[in-house]
Structures are given as structure tokens and as C-alpha cells.
TORZA-919485 format. One record per residue: residue in one letter; x, y, z of N, C-alpha, C in turn. Coordinates in steps of 0.001 Angstrom, whole numbers, padded with zeros to 6 digits, always signed. Each point is the difference from the previous one (the first is absolute). Layout:
% residues N
AXYZXYZXYZ
...
END
This chain:
% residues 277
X-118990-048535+017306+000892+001027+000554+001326-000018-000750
X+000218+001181-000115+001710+000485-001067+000549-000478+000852
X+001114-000875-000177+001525-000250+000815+000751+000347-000508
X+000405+001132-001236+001164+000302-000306-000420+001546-000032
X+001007+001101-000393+000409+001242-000339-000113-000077-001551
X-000639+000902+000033-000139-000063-001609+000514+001743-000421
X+001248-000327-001065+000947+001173+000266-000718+001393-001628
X-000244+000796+000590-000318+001454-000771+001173+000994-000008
X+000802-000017-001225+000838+000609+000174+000364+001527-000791
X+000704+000783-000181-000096+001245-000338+000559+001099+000394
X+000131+001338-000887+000700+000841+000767-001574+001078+000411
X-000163+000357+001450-001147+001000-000263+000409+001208-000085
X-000403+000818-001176+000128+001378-000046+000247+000822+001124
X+000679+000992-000211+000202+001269+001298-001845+000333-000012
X+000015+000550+001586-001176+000513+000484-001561-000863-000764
X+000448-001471+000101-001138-001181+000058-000410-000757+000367
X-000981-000340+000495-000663-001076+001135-000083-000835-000332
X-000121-001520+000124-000269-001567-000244-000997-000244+001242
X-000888-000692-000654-001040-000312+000763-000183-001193+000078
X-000108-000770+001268-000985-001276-000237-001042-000249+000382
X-000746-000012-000270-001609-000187+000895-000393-001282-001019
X-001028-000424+001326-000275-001573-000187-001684-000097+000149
X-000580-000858+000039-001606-000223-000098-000459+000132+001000
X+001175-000660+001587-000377+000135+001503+000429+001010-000061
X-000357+001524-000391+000449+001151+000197-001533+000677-000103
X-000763+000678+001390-000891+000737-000100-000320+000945-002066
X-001141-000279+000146-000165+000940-001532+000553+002008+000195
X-000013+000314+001179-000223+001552+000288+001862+000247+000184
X+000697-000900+000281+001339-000327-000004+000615+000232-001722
X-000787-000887-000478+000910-000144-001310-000830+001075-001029
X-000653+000502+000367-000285+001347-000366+000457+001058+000208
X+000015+000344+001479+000732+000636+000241+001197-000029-000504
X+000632-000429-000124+001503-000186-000402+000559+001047-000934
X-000616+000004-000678-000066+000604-001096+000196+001582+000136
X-000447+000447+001076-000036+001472+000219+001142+000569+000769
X+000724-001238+000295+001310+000408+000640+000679+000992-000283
X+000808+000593+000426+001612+000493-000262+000381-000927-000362
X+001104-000183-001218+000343-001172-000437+001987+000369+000534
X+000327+000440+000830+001419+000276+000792+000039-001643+000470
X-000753-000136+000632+000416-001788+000349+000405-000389-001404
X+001097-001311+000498+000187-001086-001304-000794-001308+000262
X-000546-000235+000561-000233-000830-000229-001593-000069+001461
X-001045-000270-000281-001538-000480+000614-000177-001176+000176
X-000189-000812+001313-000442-001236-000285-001633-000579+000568
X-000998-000197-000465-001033-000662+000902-000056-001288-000045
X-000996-000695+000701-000361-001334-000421+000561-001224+000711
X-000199-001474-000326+000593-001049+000755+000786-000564-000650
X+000835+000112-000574+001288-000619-000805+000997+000773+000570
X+001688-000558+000642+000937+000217+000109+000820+000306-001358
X+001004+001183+000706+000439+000512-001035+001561+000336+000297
X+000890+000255-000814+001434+000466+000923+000677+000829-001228
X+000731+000816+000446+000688+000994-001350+001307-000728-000025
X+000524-000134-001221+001318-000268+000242+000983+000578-001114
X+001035+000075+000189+000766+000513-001193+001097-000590-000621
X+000741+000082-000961+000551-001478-000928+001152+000742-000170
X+001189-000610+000829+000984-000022-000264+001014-000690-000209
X+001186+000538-000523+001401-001168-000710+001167-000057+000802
X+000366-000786+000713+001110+000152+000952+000724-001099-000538
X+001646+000122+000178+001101-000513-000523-000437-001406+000436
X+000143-001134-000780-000272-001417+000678+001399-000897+000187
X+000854+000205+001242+001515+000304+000553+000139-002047-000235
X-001097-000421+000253+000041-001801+000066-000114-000339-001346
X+000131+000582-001547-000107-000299-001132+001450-000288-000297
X+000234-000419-000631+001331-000124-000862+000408+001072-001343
X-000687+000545-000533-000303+000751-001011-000056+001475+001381
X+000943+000539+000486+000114+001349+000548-000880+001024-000702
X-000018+000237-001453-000887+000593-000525-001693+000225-000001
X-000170-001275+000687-001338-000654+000450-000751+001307+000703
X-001235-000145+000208-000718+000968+000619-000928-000973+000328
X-001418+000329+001424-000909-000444+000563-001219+000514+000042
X-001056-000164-000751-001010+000769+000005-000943-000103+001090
X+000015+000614+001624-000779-000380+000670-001378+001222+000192
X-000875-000667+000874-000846+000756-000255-000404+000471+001842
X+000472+001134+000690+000033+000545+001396-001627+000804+000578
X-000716-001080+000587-001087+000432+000722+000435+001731+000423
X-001224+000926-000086+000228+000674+000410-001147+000343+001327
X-001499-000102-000487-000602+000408+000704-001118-001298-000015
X-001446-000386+000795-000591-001079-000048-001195+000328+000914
X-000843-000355-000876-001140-000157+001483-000872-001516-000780
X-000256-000557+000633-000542-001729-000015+000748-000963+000010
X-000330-001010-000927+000724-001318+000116-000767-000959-000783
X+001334+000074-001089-000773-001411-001298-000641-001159+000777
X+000400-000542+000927-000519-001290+000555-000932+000120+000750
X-000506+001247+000506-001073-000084+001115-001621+000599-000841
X-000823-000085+000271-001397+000707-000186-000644+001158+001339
X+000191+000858+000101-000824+001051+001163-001513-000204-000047
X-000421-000729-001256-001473+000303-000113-000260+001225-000718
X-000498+001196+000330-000330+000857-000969+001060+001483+000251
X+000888-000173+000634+001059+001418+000513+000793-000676+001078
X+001457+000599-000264+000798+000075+000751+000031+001055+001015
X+000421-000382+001402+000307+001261+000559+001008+000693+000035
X+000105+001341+000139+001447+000652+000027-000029+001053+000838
X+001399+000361+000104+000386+000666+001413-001107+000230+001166
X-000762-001110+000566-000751-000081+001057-001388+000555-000533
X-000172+000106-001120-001303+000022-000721-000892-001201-000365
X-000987-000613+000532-000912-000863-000402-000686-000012-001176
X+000628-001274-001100-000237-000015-001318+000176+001586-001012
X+000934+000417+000521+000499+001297-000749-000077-000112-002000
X+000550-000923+000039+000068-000726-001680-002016+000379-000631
X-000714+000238+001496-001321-000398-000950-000652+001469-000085
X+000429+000501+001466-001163+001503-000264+001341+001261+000201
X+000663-000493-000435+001073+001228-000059+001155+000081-001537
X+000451+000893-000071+000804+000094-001187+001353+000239+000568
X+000716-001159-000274+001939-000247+000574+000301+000956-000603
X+000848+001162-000033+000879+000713-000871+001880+000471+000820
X+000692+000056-001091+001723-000037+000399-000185+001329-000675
X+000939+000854+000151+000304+001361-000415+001646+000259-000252
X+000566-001617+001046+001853+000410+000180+000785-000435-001512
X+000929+000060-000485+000617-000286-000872+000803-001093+000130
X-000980-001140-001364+000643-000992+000237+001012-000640-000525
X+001037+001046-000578+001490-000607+000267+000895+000316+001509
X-000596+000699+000868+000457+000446+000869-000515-000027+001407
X-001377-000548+000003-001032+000079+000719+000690+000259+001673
X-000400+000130+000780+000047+000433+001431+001700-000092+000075
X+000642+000685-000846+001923+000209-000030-000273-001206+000062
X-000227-001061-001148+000207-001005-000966+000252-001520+001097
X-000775+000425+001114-000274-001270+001278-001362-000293-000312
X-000357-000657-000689-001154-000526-000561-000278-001304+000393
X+001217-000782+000142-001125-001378+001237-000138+000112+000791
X-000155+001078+000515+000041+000405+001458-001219+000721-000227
X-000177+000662-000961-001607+001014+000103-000942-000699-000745
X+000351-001332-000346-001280-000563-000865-001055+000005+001444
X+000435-000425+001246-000937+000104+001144-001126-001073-000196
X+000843-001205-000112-000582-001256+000141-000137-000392+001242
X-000973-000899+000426+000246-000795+001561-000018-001147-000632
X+001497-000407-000219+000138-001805+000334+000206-000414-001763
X+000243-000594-000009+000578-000686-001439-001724+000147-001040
X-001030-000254+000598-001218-000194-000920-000187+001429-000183
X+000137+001088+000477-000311+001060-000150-001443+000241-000066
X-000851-000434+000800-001714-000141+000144-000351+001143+000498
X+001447+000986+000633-000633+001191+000497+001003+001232-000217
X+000110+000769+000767+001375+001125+000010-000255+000510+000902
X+001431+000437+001027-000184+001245+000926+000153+001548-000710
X-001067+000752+001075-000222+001404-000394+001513+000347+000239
X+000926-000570+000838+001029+000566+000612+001023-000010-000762
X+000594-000698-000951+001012-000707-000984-000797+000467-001886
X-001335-000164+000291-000414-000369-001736-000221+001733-000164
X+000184+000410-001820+000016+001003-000168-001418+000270-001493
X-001084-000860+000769-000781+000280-001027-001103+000832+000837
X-001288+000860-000592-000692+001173+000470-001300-000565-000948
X-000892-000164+001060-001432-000986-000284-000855+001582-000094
X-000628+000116-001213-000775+000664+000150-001773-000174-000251
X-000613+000182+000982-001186-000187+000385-001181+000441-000740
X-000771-000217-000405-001322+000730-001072-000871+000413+001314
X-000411+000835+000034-001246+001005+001155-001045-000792-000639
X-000944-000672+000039-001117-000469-000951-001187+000566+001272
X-001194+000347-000880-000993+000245+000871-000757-001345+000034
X-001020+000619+001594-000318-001160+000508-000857-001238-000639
X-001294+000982-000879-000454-001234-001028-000279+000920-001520
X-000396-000777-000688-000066+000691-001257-000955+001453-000083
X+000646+000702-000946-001376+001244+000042-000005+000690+001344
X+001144-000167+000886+000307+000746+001123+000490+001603-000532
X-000837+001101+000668+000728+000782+000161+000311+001186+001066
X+000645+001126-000881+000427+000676+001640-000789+000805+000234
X-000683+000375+001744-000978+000643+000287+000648+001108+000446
X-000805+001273+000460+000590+000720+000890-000067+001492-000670
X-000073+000896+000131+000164+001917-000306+001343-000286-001441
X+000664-000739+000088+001597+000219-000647-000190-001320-000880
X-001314-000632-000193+000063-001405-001027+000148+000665-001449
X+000133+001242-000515+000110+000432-001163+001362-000028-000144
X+000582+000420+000769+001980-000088-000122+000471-001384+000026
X-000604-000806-000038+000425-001792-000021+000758+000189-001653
X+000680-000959+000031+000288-000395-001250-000146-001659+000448
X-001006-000532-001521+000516-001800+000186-000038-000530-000911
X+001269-000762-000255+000208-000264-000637-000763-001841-000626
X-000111-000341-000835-000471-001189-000200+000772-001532-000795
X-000134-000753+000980+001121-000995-000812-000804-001336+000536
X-000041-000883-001263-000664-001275+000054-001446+000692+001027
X-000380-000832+000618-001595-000356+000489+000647+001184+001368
X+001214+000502+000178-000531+000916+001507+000703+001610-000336
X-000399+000338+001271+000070+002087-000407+001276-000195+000872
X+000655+001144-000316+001212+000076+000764-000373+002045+000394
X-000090+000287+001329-000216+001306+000506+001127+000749+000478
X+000623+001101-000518+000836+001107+000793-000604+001160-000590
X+000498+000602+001339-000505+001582+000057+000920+000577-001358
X-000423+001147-000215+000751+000575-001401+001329+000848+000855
X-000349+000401+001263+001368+000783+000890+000519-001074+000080
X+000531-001540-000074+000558-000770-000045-000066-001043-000511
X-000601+000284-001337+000100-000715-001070+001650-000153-000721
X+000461+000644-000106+001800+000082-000182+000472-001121+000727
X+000143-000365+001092+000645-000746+001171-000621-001501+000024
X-001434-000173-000546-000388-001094-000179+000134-000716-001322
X-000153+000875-000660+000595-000533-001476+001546-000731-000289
X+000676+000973+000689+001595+000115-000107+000533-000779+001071
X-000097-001318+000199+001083-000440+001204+001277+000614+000308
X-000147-000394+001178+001229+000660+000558+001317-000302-000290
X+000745+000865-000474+001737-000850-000670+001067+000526+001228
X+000732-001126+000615+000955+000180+000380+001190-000695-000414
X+001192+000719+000160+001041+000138-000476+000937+000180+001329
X+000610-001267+000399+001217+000281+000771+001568-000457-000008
X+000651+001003-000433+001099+000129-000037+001208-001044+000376
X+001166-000694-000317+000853-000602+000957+001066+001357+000704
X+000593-000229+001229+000140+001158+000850+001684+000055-000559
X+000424+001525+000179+001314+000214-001033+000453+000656+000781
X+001390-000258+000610+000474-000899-000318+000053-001339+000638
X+000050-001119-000097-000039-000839+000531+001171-001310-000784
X+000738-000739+000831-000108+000461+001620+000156+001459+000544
X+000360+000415+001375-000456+001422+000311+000968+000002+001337
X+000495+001260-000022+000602+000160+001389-000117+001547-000528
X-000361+001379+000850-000596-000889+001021-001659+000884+000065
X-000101+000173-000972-001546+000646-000901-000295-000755-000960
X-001047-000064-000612-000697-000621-001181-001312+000770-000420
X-000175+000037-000955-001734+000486-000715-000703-001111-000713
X-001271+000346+000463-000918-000975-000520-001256+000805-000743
X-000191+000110-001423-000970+000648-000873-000931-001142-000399
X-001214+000637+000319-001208-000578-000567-000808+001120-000463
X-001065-000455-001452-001026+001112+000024-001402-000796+000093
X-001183+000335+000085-001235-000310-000233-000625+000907-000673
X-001046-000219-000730-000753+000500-001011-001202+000698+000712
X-000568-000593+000911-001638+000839+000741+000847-000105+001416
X-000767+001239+000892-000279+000304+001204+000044-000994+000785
X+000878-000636+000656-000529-000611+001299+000718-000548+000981
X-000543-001004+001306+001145+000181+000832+000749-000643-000185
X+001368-000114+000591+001031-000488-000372+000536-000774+001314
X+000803-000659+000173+000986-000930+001189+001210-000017-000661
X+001118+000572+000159+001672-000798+000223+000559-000511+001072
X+000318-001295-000349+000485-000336+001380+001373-000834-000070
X+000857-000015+000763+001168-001182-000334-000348-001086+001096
X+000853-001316-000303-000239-000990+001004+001255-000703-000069
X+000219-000565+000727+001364-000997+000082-000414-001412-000510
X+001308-000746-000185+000011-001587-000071-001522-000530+000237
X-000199+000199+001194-001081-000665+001123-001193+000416-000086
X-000340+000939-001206-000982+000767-000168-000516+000820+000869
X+000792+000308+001335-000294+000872+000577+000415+001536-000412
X-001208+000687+000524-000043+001655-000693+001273+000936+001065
X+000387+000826-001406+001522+000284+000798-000355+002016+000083
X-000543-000087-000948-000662+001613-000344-001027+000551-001127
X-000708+000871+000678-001205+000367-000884+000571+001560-000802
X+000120-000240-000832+000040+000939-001128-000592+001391-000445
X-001071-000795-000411-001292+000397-000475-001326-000266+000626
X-000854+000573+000287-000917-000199+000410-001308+001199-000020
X-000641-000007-001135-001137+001188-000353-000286+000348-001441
X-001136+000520+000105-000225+000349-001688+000682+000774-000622
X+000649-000624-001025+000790+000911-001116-000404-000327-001467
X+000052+001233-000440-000310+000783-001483+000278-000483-001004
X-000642-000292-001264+000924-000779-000708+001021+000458-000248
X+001308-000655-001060+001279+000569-000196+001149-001070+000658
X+001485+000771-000504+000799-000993+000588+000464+000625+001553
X-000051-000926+000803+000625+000585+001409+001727-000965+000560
X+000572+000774+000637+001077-000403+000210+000279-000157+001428
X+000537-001243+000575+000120+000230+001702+001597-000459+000164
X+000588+000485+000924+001392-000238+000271-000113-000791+001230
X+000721-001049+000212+000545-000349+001191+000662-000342-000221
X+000509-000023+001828+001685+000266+000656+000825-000777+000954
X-001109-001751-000995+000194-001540+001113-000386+000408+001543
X-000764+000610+000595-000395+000099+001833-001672-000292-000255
X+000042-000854+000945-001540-000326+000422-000718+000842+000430
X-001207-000201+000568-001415+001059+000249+000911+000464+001492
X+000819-000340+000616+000485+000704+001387+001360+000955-000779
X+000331-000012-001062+000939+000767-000064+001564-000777+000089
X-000237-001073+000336+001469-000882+000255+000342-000728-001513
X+001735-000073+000103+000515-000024-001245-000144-001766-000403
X-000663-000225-001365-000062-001757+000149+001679-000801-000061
X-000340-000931-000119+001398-001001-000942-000196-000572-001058
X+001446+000314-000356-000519-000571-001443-000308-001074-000095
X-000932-000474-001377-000545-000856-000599-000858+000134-001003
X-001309-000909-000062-000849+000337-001601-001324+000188+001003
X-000435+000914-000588-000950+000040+000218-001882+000154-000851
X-000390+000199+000118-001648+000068-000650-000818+001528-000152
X-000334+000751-000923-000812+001143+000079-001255-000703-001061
X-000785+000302+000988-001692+000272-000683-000683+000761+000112
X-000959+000088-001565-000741+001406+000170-001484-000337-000470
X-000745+000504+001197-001370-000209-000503-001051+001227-000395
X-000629-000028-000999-000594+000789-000550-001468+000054-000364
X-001111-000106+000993-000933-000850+000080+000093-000894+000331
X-000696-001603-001161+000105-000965-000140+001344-000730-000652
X+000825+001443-000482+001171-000695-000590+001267+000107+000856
X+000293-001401+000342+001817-000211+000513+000808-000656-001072
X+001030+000865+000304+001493+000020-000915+000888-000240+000934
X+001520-000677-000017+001006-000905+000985+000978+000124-000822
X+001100+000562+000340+001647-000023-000254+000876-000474+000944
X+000825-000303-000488+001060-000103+000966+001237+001055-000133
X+000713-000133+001397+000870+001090-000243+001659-000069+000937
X+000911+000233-000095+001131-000443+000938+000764+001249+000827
X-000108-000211+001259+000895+001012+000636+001440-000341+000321
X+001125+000575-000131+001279-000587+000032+000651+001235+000720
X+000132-000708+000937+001547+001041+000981+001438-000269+000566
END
């Protein structure tokens, strides 16, 4: 078993993916891969821990030589842990062995990632990082449809409109009326809310790429839910919602910080945000 980080370093091109896939990575996985949208930066499968980090020079104030500089190197994002073994996949955001039959992908920008609170969205539980919450982590597991055994196919008046596709030893099936939507994961994009802090309005822009339903919600400190937003299917595109700090009764809050999340399907996104009066 690896006990260290073994560092890959580089600049990746605009609009390019980095991949890691590993041997404990299903064959129909690391095939798939390949057919992606390549908008993510970065794919991860497999049972090896991994963490992004980025290399920077900060003044080193305890040198004697003022001129001095510090080359450190600032975790940004992480899922595993050099010292531990999962066996053949890690789990993530409440996914069982996600690392093995799913493909990790990030889409946010990582000099800036979730308004540049990134130990906070790596969405680790606990120093080993053996898992992640769906609630905090900002990665989007996407699933392969595989049919049930080999040489499966689709029956029915409408088995001519199948499209399937083929990767390693299994078929992958969508209809051709929604062949677009299965191909194309879903991209969301949510906004930090402007202005913020805020007295005594704020906007919050997000867009998504396919059709589907949506949740906004804010919550306080305590994670209790303070107001629902959003709630129903919307179109792709960018949408914009205003609020005016009052909870689901209409009463005015107090200030403080608070939490907006947005779920989009299977995908949740988490900001924070401050009301000041």
C-alpha cells in the first residue's frame, strides 16, 4: 500500500479534463470516460486517494532575508487518504464505493472553486476522508445505465428507436427522444448571491444545462430551513431569484450568515451568504 502522495504537476489547458482511473475501476467506467463532455477538469475513478492542490509563494515574515519568499503547497480539494486502503472504491457523498462504478467529475473553477471556500467543499467526513457528505462535497457521480446481462436488448413496438451504445463487455440503452440528456450530464452552475453582504435584497443566479427539477432553499446556522425558493421543473438556461431576508411566513430575519442550496436532481450546490441590518 502507497503511504505517500505522489505529486503530478502542471498547468491544464482551458476547456480540459484530467483523468484518473485505476484497475479497481469497472472496465465500462473507464471506457466510458472517454465519451464525456470534457467541461469537467478533472474525473476521478478507482481506489487510490487523491487531493488537488495548488503551489503557492507567500512572504516568509520569520526569515531574516525580508526578500525571502515560501513556496507552499494549499490543499484544495480531496477524496481518500494516502494512509488508508478502501479495498477496491471509496465512498463519496453517501454513495457506496462511488470511486468503482461511477465517474467523480468537478465542473467549478479551480482557482475559485465554491467563492474560493474550498476546505469547506472538499466534503470530507473526518481527517481520513474515507467518505464525503452529499451536503458540503461538490463532486457529481455519474452512473453508467448498464443492461442487465450481456446481449440484452430492448423489446417492445419502439425497440427500433433505442440507441445503444457499446463500451467494454456491456450495452448502455437510451431512447433517441432522450438520447441528448443521457449523453450530456447535467451542468450546474450556481452563482455567489450579489450583493453580499445584503440589506435589504440580494440575487442569487444559477443556470443548468437539461430540464429538470430544481429545490432553492436557505437555512440558518443550525441548518434549519428558513425558506423555499425554488421548487419545480425549470428549463434549461440561467434563472435568477431575489430575496428579501423573510422566511416561508413572511417575517423579517436577523442578521447573520446564512446557507443557500440548490438541488438539481442528484446535484447539490451550498453557498454561503450574510444578511446585515
Amino acid at each position: 500500500m502507497e503511504t505517500s502522495w505522489i505529486r503530478l504537476e502542471g498547468i491544464l489547458p482551458a476547456n480540459s479534463t484530467y483523468v484518473i482511473s485505476r484497475e479497481a475501476s469497472d472496465q465500462s467506467l473507464k471506457d466510458y470516460a472517454d465519451f464525456l463532455d470534457p467541461n469537467e477538469f478533472l474525473k476521478h475513478t478507482g481506489d487510490d486517494g487523491f487531493k488537488v492542490t495548488t503551489i503557492e509563494y507567500l512572504p516568509q515574515s520569520v526569515a531574516a532575508d525580508t526578500n525571502a519568499w515560501l513556496k507552499m503547497a494549499l490543499d484544495l480539494d480531496a477524496i481518500g487518504y494516502a494512509d488508508d486502503d478502501p479495498g477496491s472504491a471509496w465512498d463519496v457523498s453517501g454513495i457506496t464505493e462511488a470511486t468503482r462504478y461511477y465517474i467523480l467529475s468537478r465542473n467549478a473553477d479551480v482557482c475559485g472553486g465554491n467563492g474560493g471556500d474550498w476546505n469547506t467543499s472538499r466534503g470530507c467526513v473526518g481527517e481520513a476522508c474515507d467518505s464525503t457528505s452529499s451536503e458540503i462535497g461538490e463532486w457529481t457521480a455519474i452512473q453508467c445505465g448498464l443492461s442487465p446481462t450481456a446481449g440484452d436488448m430492448p423489446e417492445g413496438a419502439d425497440a427500433s428507436s433505442d440507441a445503444i451504445i457499446f463500451a467494454g463487455n456491456h450495452n448502455y440503452f437510451c431512447s433517441l427522444s432522450t438520447l441528448t440528456s443521457h449523453l450530456i450530464p447535467q451542468r450546474v452552475n450556481l452563482q455567489q448571491n450579489y450583493p453580499n453582504p445584503f440589506n435589504p435584497r440580494t440575487e442569487i443566479l444559477f443556470d443548468i444545462s437539461v430540464q429538470d427539477h430544481a429545490t432553492l432553499k436557505l437555512y440558518n446556522i443550525k441548518g434549519q430551513e428558513v425558506i423555499t425558493l425554488i421548487n419545480k421543473v425549470l428549463n434549461p438556461g440561467l434563472h435568477k431569484v431575489t430575496w428579501n431576508g423573510v422566511n416561508n411566513n413572511g417575517k423579517e430575519l436577523s442578521s447573520g450568515m446564512y446557507f443557500y442550496e440548490l438541488v438539481v436532481g442528484d446535484i447539490s450546490l451550498r453557498k454561503k451568504l450574510v444578511l446585515l441590518k
